[in-house]
C-alpha positions in Angstrom: -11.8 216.0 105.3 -13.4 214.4 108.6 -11.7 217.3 110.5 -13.2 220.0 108.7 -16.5 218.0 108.6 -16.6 218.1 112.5 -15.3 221.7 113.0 -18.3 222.8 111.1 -20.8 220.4 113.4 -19.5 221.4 116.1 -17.6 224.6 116.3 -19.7 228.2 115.8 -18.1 231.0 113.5 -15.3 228.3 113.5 -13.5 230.9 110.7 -12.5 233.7 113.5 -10.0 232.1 115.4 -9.0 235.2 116.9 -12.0 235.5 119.2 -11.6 234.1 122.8 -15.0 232.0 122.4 -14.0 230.6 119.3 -11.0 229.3 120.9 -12.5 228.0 123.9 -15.1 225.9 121.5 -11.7 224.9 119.5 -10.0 224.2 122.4 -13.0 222.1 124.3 -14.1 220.2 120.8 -10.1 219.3 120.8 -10.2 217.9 124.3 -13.9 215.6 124.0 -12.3 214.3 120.6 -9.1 213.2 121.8 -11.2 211.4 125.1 -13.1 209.4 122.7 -10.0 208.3 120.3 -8.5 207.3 122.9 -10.4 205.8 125.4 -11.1 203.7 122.5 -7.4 202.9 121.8 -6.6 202.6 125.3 -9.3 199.9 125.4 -8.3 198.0 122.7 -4.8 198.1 123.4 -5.5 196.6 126.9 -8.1 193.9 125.3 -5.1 192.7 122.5 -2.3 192.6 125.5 -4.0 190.7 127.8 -5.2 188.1 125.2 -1.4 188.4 124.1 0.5 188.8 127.1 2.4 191.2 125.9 3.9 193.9 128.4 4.4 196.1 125.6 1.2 196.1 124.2 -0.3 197.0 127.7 1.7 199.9 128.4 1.3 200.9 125.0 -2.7 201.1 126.4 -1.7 203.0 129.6 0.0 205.0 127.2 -3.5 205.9 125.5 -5.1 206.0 128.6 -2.8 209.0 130.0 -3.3 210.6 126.8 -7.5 210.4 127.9 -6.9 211.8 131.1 -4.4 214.8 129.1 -7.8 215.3 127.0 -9.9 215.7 130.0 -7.0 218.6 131.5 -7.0 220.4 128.2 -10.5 220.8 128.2 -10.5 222.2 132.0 -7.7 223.9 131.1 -9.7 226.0 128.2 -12.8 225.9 130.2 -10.8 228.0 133.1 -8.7 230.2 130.8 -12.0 231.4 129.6 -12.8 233.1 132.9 -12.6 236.7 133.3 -10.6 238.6 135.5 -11.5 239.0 138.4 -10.2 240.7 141.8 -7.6 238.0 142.3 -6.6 237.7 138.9 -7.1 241.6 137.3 -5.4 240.2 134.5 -7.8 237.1 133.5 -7.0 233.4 133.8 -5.7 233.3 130.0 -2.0 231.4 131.4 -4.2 228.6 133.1 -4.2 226.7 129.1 -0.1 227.0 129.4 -1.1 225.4 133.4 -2.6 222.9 131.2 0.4 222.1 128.9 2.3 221.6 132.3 -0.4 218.7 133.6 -0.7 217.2 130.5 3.5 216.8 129.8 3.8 215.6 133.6 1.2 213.4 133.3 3.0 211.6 129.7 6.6 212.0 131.9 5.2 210.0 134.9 3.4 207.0 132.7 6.4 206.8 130.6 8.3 206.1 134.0 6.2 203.5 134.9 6.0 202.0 131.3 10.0 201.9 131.6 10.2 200.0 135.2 7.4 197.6 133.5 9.7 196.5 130.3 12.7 196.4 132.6 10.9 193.9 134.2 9.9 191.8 131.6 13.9 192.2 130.5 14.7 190.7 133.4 11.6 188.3 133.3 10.7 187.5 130.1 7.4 185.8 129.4 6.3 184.2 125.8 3.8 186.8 123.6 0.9 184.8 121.8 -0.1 187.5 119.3 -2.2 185.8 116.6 -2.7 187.3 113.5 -6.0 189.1 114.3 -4.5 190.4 117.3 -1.9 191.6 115.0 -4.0 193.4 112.6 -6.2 195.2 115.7 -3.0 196.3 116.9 -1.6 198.2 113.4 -5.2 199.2 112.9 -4.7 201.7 116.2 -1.8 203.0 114.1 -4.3 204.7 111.6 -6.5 206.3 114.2 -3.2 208.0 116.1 -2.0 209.2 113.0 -5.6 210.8 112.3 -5.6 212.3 115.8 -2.1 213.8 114.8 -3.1 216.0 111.8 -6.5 216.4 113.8 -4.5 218.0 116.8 -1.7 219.5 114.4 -4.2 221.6 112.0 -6.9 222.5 114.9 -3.0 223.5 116.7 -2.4 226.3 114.0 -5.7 227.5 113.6 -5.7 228.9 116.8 -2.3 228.8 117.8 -2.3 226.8 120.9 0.9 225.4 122.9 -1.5 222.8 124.9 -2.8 221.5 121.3 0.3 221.4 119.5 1.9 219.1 122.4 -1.0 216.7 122.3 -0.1 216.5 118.5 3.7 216.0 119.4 2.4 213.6 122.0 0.2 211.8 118.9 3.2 211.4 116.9 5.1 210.1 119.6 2.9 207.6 120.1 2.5 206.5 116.8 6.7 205.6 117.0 6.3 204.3 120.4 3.1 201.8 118.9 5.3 200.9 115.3 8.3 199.4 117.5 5.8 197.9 120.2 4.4 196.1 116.5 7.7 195.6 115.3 8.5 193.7 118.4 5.8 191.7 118.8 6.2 190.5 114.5 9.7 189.7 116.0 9.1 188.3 119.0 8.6 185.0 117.4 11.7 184.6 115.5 13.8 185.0 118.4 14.4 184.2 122.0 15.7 187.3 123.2 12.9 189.1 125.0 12.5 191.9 122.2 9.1 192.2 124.0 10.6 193.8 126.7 13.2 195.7 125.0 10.4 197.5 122.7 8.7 198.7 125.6 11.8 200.3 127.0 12.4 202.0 123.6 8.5 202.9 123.5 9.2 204.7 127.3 12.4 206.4 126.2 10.3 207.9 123.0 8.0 208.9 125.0 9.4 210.3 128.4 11.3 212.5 125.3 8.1 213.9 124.0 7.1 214.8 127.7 9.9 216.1 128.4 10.0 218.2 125.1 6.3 219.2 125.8 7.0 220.5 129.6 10.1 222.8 128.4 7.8 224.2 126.2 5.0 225.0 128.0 7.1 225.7 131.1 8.6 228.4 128.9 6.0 231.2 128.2 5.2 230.7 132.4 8.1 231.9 133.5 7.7 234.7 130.7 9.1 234.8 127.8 9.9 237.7 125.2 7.5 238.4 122.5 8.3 237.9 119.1 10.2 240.2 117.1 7.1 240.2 114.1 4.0 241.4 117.2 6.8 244.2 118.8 7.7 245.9 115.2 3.7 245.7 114.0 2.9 247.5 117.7 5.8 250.5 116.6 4.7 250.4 113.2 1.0 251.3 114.2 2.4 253.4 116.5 4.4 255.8 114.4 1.6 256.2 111.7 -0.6 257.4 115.0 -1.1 261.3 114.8 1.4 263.2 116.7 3.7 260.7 117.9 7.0 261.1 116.7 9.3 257.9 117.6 8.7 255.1 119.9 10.8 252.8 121.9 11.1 250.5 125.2 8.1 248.6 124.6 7.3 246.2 127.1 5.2 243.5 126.7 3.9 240.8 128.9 1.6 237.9 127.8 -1.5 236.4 129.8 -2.7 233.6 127.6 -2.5 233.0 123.8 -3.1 236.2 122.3 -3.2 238.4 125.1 -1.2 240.9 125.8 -0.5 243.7 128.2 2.1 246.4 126.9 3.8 249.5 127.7 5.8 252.2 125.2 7.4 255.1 125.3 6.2 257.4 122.8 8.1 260.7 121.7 5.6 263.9 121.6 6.0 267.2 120.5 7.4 269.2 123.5 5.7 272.7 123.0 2.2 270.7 122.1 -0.9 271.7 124.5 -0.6 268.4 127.2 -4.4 268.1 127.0 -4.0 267.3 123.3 -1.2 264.8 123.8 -3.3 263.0 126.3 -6.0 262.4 124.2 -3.6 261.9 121.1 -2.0 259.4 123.1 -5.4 257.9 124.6 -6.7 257.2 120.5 -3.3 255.6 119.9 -4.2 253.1 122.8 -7.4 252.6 121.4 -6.4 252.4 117.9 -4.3 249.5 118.6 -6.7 247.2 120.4 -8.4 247.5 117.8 -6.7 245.9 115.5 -4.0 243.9 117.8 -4.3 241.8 121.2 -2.6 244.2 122.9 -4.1 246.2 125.9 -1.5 249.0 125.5 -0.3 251.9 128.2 2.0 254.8 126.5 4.5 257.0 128.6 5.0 260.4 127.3 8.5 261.5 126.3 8.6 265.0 125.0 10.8 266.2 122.4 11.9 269.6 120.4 11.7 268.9 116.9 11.3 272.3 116.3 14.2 274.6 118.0 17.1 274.1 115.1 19.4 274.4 117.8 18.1 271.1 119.6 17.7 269.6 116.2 21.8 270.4 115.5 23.2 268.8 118.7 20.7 265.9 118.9 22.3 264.9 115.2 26.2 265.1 116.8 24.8 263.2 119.8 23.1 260.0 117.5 26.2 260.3 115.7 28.5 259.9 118.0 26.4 257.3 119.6 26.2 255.0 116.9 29.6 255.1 116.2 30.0 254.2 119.9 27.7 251.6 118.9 24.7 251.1 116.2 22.9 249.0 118.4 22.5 252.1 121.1 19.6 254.5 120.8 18.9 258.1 122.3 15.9 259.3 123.1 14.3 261.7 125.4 16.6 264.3 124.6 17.0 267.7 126.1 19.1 271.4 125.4 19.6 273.4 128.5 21.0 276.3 129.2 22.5 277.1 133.0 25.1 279.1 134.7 27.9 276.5 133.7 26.8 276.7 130.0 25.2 274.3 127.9 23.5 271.2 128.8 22.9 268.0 126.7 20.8 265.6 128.7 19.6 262.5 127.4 18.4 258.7 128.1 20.6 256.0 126.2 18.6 253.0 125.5 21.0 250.0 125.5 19.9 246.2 124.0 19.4 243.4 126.6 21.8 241.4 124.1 24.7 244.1 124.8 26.7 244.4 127.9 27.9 248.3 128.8 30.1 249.6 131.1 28.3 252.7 132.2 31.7 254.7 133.5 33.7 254.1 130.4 30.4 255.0 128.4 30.2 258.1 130.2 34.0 259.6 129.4 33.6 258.4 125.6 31.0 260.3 124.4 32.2 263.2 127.3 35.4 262.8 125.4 33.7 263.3 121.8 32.3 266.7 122.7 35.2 267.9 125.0 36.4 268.9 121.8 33.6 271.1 120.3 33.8 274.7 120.9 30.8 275.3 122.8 32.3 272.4 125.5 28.8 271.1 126.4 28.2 269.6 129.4 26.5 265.6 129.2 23.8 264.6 131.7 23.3 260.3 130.7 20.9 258.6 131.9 21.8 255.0 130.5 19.1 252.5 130.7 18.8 248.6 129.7 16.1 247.5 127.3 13.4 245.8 129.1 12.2 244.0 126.1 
């Protein structure tokens, strides 16, 4: 395929995807390709709808034209995501390609505006379309090279997993419905005398203020933060629990910087009688470990445990129990035994989901209630937290 042809002129070690260079060549090559297709299309457009005079036709070209000026953002927009951190930005500039995605779907919103007051006009003012055959045919040709663009964009989008080059191939598609109406129109044009000139280009807006609007919710989206998926979270506790020493995990936290970037905190459940040196270099390999082999910069809060005293072991059993028939979704970690002048003490943290909505009080009395009526009458210390992540 072309595609393939030019990833291999022009992209280096274009088969690791997952290094930030490599993406930042994808990203760039994406950008000068889409410039060229359609700075060409743009000026063709304008060349058939001024010999034409159709409205359609031209903002069918301004259409092209905005999509020029999107190519030029994206490549800015990988050029600057590419920077390292710095003072101001300790975190690096990897959120600048979803800044990007932003620019670019305003940039299709506004055009598609104008191109909507344009065919209202020409509604309202109809003029006669001369499209000759040749004119025609130039036209449908632009058809072929949008469609190209669009797997272009849409395989180069999934190599590397990009939001700002799967919208530009949203934004190709769109374009190629927006240009098959604009043709339709014009072959009808001369059939009829309603202005169907006008009324394509409407249609053509609508189509595409709809792909900019589709693009900016989607880019707007991972801004404002957004979770992570459930696939990257369970690998990260996977990894975690096959790391020496650490016994269960849970509250993970994770916050993204850019497309596969990520800055994450865990609790991790340790021994509680192990030598805290030890667990602070156990839990300093686990960090290391997983950047290793994930895009996760990874911090990991200690939360010691008893596995060994059978007595802890015992009540922490009636405690998940009753927990989980409280509710499954609940988990209890950070689990202590004490024992004080007014007897036993079970103190513990209950994680609750963000999904599940808990009335800490009546929480309290029900589990309270459950061991009321054990014979050692322990006392409940519950420290009831909501899931971050």
């Amino acid at each position: 395929m072309i595609r393939d042809l030019l990833i291999r002129c022009f992209v280096r070690d274009y088969a690791d995807t997952e290094s930030p260079s490599v993406r930042l060549d994808y990203g760039i090559f994406s950008g000068y390709v889409g410039l060229a297709v359609n700075v060409f299309l743009a000026g063709l457009k304008f060349t058939v709808g001024l010999l034409s005079g159709s409205v359609a036709v031209a903002a069918d070209a301004v259409n092209n034209l905005s999509d020029a000026g999107s190519s030029i953002v994206t490549v800015c927009g990988f050029k600057l995501a590419a920077k390292p951190a710095d003072r101001e930005h300790p975190f690096g500039h990897g959120r600048f390609e979803y800044v990007a995605g932003v620019v670019v779907a305003v940039v299709i919103v506004a055009m598609g505006l104008n191109f909507l007051v344009e065919s209202v006009q020409r509604v309202v003012h109809p003029r006669e379309v001369r499209m000759s055959p040749v004119l025609t045919a130039l036209f449908a040709g632009t058809l072929l090279c949008k469609a190209w663009l669009f797997f272009f964009y849409r395989g180069i989008g999934k190599r590397i997993d990009s939001h700002t080059i799967k919208a530009m191939a949203f934004d190709s598609l769109s374009d190629m419905a927006g240009t098959s109406v604009v043709l339709l129109a014009v072959l009808a044009e001369r059939f009829t005398a309603f202005p169907v000139d006008g009324g394509a280009g409407v249609m053509a807006a609508l189509l595409v203020l709809y792909g900019g609007g589709k693009i900016l919710r989607e880019t707007i989206s991972p801004l404002l933060g957004e979770p992570p998926g459930p696939e990257l979270v369970e690998e990260l506790r996977s990894r975690l629990l096959k790391c020496r020493g650490i016994r269960g995990v849970h509250d993970i936290i994770m916050h993204n910087y850019g497309p596969n970037r990520y800055f994450a905190t865990a609790h991790a459940e340790v021994n509680l009688d192990a030598d805290i040196l030890a667990v602070h270099d156990m839990l300093e390999s686990a960090e290391v470990e997983i950047g290793k082999h994930m895009p996760v910069h990874l911090l990991l809060h200690c939360d010691p445990c008893s596995p060994s005293d059978p007595e802890a072991r015992a009540w922490l059993g009636q405690v998940e129990n009753a927990v989980a028939d409280l509710n499954p979704l609940f988990k209890v970690y950070e689990f202590k035994l004490k024992h004080d002048e007014e007897g036993l003490l079970l103190e513990f943290h209950l994680l609750v989901p963000r999904s599940c909505t808990v009335d800490r009080s009546k929480t309290e009395k029900a589990l309270s209630s459950v061991f009321a009526a054990t014979p050692c009458h322990p006392h409940l210390n519950i420290m009831i937290d909501q899931a971050s992540g």
